[in-house]
C-alpha positions, 0 to 999 in steps of 0.5 A, a space after each residue: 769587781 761588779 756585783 751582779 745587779 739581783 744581788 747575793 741571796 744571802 739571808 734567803 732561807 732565814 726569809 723563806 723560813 720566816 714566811 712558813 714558820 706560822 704554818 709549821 706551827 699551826 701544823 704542830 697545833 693540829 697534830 697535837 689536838 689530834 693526839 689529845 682527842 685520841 688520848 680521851 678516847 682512850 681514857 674514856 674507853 679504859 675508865 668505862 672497863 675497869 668500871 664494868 669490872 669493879 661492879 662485877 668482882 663486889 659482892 653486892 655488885 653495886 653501881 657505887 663501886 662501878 662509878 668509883 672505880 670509873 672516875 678513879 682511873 681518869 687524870 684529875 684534869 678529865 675528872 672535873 666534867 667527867 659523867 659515869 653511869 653503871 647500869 645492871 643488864 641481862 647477865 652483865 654490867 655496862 658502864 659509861 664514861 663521858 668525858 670531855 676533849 680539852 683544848 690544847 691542854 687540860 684546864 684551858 678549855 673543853 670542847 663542846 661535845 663529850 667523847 663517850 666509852 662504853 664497856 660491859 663484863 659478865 656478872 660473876 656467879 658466888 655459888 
């Protein structure tokens, strides 16, 4: 029996697979550095309201424990070039977290542009 002259296409998808498994994984990189710019958006956003209201519910209604509850809710890995400011307003309190996006993994690297999460709440009355 002849063989045909192209040969047998055995071992083809282990090829083709081959070919496009840098593009797969580059891909999954991608898509992974969306979910952490996503996730430190929503750190920053939730730092910056529990802030807000830890200034509201002291008695002296004091930066200090809007700043300390901000950076308490942040991961350790966030905390090391997170920025809070508090700030007292017009019947209310506004805290801002920044933070930056890291690279691939907290730790390897921080992109260079901070994502910022802003947030106010209502000063409470003690009458």
């Amino acid at each position: 029996m002849r063989r045909p002259l192209g040969g047998d296409d055995r071992g083809q998808v282990s090829v083709e697979f081959m070919g496009l498994l840098p593009l797969i994984l580059l891909v999954l990189v991608l898509l992974w550095q969306c979910v952490l710019v996503g996730y430190t958006y929503s750190l920053a956003a939730h730092a910056a309201d529990r802030g807000a209201r830890a200034a509201t519910a002291t008695e002296d209604g004091g930066a200090g424990a809007c700043r300390t509850a901000a950076e308490g809710e942040l991961p350790s890995a966030w905390r090391a070039g997170a920025a809070t400011s508090c700030v007292p307003g017009a019947g209310l309190w506004k805290a801002t977290v920044r933070i930056r996006v890291p690279v691939l993994f907290p730790g390897a690297g921080d992109f260079p542009w901070p994502v910022t999460g802003t947030a106010g709440a209502a000063k409470e009355d003690r009458g």
